[in-house]
N, C-alpha and C positions, 0 to 999 in steps of 0.2 A: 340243359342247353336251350338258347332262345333259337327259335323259326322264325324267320326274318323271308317276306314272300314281294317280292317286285314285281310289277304286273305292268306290263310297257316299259321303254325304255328311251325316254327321249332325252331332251340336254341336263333335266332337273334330275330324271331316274338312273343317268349315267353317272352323274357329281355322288346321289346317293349309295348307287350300288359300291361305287370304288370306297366309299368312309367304310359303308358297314359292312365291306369284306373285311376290312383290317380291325373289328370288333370281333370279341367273342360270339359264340354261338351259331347254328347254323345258318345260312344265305342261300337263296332257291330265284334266279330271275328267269320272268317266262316274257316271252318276245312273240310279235309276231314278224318282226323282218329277220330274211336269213342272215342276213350280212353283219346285224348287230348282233346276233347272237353266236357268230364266229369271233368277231372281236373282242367280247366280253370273255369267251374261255378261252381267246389267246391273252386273256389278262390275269388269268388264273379263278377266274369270277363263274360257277356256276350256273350255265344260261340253256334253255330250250325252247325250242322255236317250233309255234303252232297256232294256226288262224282260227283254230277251234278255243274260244275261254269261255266253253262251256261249264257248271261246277261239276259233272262231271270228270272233266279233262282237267280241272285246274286239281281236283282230290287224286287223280290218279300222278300228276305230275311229283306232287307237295302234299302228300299225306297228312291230316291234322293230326295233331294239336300243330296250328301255325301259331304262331304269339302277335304278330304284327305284318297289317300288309300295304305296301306304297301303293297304288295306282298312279302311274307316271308317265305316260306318255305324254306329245306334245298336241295330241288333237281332243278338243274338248269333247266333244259329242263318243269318242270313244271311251274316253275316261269318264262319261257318265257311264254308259252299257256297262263298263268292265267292273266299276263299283256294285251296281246291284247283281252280279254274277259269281263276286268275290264273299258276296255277304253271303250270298245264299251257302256258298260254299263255307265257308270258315264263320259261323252266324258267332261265335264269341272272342274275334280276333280284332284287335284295336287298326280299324282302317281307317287312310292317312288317304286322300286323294288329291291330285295336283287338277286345280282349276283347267289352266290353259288360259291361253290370251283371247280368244274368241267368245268367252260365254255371256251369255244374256242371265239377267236375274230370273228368269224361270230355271234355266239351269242350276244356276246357282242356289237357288231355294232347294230343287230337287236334290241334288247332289248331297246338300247339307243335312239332308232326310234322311241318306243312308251313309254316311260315312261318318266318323266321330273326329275328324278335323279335315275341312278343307283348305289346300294351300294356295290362296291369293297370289298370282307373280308380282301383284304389285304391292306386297308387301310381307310374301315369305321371305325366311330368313331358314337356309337350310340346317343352319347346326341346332335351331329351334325345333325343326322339326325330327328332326333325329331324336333329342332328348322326347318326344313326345311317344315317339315311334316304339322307343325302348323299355325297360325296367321302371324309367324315372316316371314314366305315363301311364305305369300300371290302375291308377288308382281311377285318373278320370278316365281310363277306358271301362273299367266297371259302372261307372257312375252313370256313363252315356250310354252304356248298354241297360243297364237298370231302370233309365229314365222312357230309353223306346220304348222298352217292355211295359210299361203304363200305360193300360186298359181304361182308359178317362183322365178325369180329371185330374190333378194332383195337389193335395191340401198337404201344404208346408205348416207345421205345427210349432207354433215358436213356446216355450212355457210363460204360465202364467205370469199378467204384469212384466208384459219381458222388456228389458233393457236395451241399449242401442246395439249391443253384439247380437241379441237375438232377433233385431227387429232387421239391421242391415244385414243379416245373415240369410234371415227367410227371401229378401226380398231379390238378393242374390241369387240365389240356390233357384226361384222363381224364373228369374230370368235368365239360367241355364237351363232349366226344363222348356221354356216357352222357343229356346233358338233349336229343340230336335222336335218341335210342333208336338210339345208335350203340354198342354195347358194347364196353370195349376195356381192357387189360392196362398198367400200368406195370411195365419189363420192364427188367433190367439183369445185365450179368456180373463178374466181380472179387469185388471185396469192400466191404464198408464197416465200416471198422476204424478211422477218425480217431471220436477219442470225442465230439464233440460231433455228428457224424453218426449215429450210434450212438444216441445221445439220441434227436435226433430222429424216428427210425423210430419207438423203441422207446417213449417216451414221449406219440407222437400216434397209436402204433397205425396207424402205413400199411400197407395191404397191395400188397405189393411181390411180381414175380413173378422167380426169380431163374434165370438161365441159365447152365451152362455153356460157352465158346465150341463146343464142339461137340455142342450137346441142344438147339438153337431149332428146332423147326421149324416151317420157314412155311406148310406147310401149311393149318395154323389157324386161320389170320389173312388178313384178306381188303384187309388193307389197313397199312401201316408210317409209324411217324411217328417223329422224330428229332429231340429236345429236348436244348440248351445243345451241339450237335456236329451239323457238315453232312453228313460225309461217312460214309456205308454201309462196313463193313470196317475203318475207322480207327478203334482205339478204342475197340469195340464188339461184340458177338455176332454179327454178321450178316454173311453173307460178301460178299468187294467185288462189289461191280455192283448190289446189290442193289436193286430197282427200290421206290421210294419216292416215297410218295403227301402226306408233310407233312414240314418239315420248320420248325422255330425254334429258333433262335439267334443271341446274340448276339455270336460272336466274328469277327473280319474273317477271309471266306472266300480259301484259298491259290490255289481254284480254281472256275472258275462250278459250283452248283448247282442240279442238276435233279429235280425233285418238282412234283410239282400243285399244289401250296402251296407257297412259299416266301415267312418273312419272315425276314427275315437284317439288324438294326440294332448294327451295330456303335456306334453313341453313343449307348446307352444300356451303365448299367452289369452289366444281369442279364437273363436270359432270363425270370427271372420278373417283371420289371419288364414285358416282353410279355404276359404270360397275365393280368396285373393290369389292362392295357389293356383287352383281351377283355372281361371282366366288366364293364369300368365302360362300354364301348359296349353293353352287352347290358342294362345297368342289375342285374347279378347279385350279391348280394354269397353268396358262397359259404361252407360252414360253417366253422366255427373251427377242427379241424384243417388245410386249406386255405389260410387267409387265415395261421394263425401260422408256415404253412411258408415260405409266399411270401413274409412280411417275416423270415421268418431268412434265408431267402435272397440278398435283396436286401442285406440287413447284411452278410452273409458275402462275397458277392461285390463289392462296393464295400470291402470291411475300413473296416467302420464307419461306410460313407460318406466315405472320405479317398481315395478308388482309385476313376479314373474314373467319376466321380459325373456325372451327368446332371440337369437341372430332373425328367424325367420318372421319372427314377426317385426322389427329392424326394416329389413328387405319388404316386405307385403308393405308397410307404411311410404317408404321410398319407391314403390312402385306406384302406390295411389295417389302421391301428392301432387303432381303436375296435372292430373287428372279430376281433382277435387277440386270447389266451390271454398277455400280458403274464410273468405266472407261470410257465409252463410255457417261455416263451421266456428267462426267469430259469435255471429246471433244464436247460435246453439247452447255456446258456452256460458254466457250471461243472460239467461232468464230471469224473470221473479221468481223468489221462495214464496209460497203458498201462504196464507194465514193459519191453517190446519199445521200446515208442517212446521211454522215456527212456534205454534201451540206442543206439538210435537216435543220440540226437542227439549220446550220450557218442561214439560213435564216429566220427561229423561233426566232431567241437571237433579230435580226438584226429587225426586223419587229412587236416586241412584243409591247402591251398598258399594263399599268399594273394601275391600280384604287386600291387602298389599298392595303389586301396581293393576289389579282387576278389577273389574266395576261392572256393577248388574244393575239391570235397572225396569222397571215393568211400566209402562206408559199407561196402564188401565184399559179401556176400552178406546177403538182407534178407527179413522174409513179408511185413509190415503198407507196402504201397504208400503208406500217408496218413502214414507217420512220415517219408518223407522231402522232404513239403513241409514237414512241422511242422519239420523240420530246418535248411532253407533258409530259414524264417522266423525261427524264433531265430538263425543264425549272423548274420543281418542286424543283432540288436542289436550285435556285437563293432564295439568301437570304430574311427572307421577305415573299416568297409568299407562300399561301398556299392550292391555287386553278391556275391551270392552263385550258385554251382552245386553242389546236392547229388545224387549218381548212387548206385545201388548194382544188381546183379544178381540178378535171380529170373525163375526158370522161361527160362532159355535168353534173358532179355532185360535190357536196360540201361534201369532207369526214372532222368530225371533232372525236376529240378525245380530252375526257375530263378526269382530274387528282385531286385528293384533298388529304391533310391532315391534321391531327389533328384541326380540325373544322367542327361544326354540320352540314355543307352544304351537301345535297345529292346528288353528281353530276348525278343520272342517272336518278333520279326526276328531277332535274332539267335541263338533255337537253330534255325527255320527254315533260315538260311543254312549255320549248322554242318552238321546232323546231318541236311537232309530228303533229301537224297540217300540216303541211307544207314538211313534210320527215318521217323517219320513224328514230326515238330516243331509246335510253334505256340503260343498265347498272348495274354497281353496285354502291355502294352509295358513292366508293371513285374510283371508273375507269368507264369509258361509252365513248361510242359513237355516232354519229348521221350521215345520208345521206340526203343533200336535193337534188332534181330536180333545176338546174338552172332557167328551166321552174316556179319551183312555186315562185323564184325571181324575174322572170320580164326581164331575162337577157339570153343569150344565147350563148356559146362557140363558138368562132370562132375562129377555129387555122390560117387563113388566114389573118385578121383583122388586120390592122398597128397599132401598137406601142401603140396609143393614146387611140384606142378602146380597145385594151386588158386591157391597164389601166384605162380605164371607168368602166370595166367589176370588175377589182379584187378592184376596192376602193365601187361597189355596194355592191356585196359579202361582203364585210368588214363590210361595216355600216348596214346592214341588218343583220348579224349575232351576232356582238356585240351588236345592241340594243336588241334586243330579250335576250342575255345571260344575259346581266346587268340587263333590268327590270327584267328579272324571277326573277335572285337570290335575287335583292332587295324587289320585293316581297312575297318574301321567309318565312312563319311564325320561322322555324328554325333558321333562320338566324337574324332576327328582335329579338328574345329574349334572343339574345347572344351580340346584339350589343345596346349601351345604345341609341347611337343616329346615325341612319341607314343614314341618310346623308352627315353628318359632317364626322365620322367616316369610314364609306364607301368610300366616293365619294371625 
């Protein structure tokens, strides 16, 4: 049963008491006028009257576990009091407070500090706030209570070289921690060198804090949050085990994740299709660098909405558009391609094996990490194929990127199955990528090595990564019952 706790009762707490009498779960209103508090149990409605809201008096009233509580009166200066009195009392119950007509921006600041949604008269919307109040608000009430509880700073950790979902995701999730006076860092390692990434840093003016894998330290930070990636170590500046307090994303996790927070929606399309959620239970609409990140995001990470596309992410995109820099998401989209990256993809075309409609291809040694998705994206137009792999070597490691479509193969199961032994894999069922250790190869970079040994080096690479890809997919059950004869046909 839900606890449902009313604290004041003025024109806003009277509208709400009567909805969420006729909801399930239990309803408990505490008054301090006598008068209201006969009318409301001549309404069938639950009410006791006491000038004492001390937490005390309010635990002896309304026993916890409460799940949710309005502060409602009509006088603002009480409705601050009765907020930090309800927290103390109920410290893990999702509180809702009504402004009042009367308050000044120090109230408003204060209030904001201890309650996890305050309601504006000049521009709540009650049955918004009910949904927040409820079951459906369960998630940003964890979130907002996970964020007070941050003892400093807070370093939002986006993964390496990350994308416009991880970049407009951090910077989000940023600017929810900064409105409960939670101060906290968008923070990432690598690079960001795909041009329309690039764009967008540099065009919405983010401030980004950049790390090399060996310069973080956690010292600073009094609390670690981990956006569009689960796992501490994998992918990211932070070394493995690292103890973390938030974490969201969208991609289906290889193995359970533990954090004080965790929401983890693999059917949606985008992790910022999450942080759009946030806002709209919070009734937030966030400034327009923000809002135009998160619907590049959401475009980018859906590929235009044609790649696992969700209703929800639908709705998060129509909620951000009126709100968005249209323009600016215009100059996003048409950047330069790099001379590296069109080096890149020349060497992809030129280097490619292709075994029925699947094509592998190793680009040799490589700086710009984002030209070899661009890579694997174009090789997917060549006629024919319907699965690409493009890999190349930098800094002692094999980055590959895999591509699929319209064909049951899963590519992010199946660089998992390849290469997690041996690297760390993962994805989605038609984009993924993989990092191995040259070490777990047998083989070792040597940027000084002549000519001969370099080419010793990228024909290992080769043939270690293509056999692993080939037998996965061939033994692939998805794959096998789409194909009548998996050898002939295949190979």
């Amino acid at each position: 049963m839900v606890t449902r706790l009313v604290l004041g009762c003025g024109s806003l707490g009277q509208l709400l008491a009567d909805t969420l009498d006729e909801r399930p779960g239990e309803l408990q209103v505490i008054v301090r006028n006598t008068a209201r508090a006969e009318t409301l149990r001549g309404d069938g409605i639950p009410a006791v009257q006491t000038d004492d809201f001390s937490p005390e008096v309010l635990r002896s009233v309304c026993n916890p576990p409460v799940d949710s509580i309005l502060v409602a009166s009509d006088d603002t200066r009480q409705n601050h009091r009765t907020a930090h009195t309800a927290r103390a009392a109920y410290p893990q119950a999702m509180l809702v407070a009504y402004l009042g007509a009367s308050a000044d921006n120090e109230i408003r600041s204060e209030l904001s500090s201890v309650a996890d949604r305050v309601i504006d008269p000049g521009a709540a919307i009650a049955e918004q706030v009910l949904a927040s109040a409820g079951r459906q608000g369960h998630r940003v009430r964890q979130l907002h209570r996970t964020l007070r509880a941050i003892d400093g700073r807070l370093a939002v950790v986006m993964h390496d070289n990350p994308d416009p979902d991880a970049i407009a995701s951090a910077l989000a999730l940023v600017d929810l921690a900064e409105r409960v006076n939670c101060s906290a860092d968008a923070c990432y390692s690598g690079d960001i060198t795909h041009q329309e990434n690039r764009a967008l840093v540099n065009v919405l003016d983010y401030d980004l804090l950049h790390f090399a894998s060996d310069e973080i330290d956690l010292s600073e930070y009094g609390g670690i949050a981990l956006v569009d990636h689960a796992r501490p170590g994998v992918n990211d500046p932070l070394p493995p085990g690292t103890e973390v307090d938030i974490v969201i994303d969208h991609h289906p996790p290889r193995k359970p994740v533990e954090a004080r927070f965790v929401d983890l929606r693999s059917d949606v399309g985008a992790t910022s299709t999450l942080l759009v959620d946030y806002f709209q239970r919070l009734d937030i609409v966030p400034k327009t660098p923000i809002t135009t990140g998160l619907l590049f995001g959401i475009w980018v990470d859906t590929k235009q909405f044609s790649r696992e596309i969700a209703v929800d992410d639908f709705e998060a995109a129509a909620y951000l558009t009126p709100f968005a820099d249209m323009g600016i998401l215009a100059q996003i989209e048409e950047p330069q391609m790099t001379v590296e990256t069109f080096e890149t993809i020349g060497r992809a075309i030129r280097n490619r094996t292709v075994k029925g409609s699947v094509l592998t291809s190793c680009v040799e040694f490589f700086r710009d990490r984002d030209a070899i998705a661009q890579a694997s994206d174009r090789l997917l137009d060549i006629d024919g194929v319907t699965t690409t792999l493009v890999y190349g070597i930098r800094d002692d490691t094999v980055y590959a990127s895999a591509r699929t479509r319209s064909t049951p193969l899963d590519v992010g199961e199946t660089l998992r199955d390849a290469f997690d032994q041996i690297g760390d894999a993962g994805g989605h069922a038609d984009m993924a990528g993989a990092q191995i250790p040259l070490g777990f190869l047998g083989v070792i970079e040597d940027e000084e090595a002549p000519d001969d040994g370099r080419d010793r080096l990228i024909e290992t690479v080769r043939t270690v990564i293509d056999e692993r890809f080939f037998e996965t997919i061939r033994e692939r059950p998805s794959w096998q019952r789409n194909t009548s004869d998996v050898n002939s046909v295949y190979w």
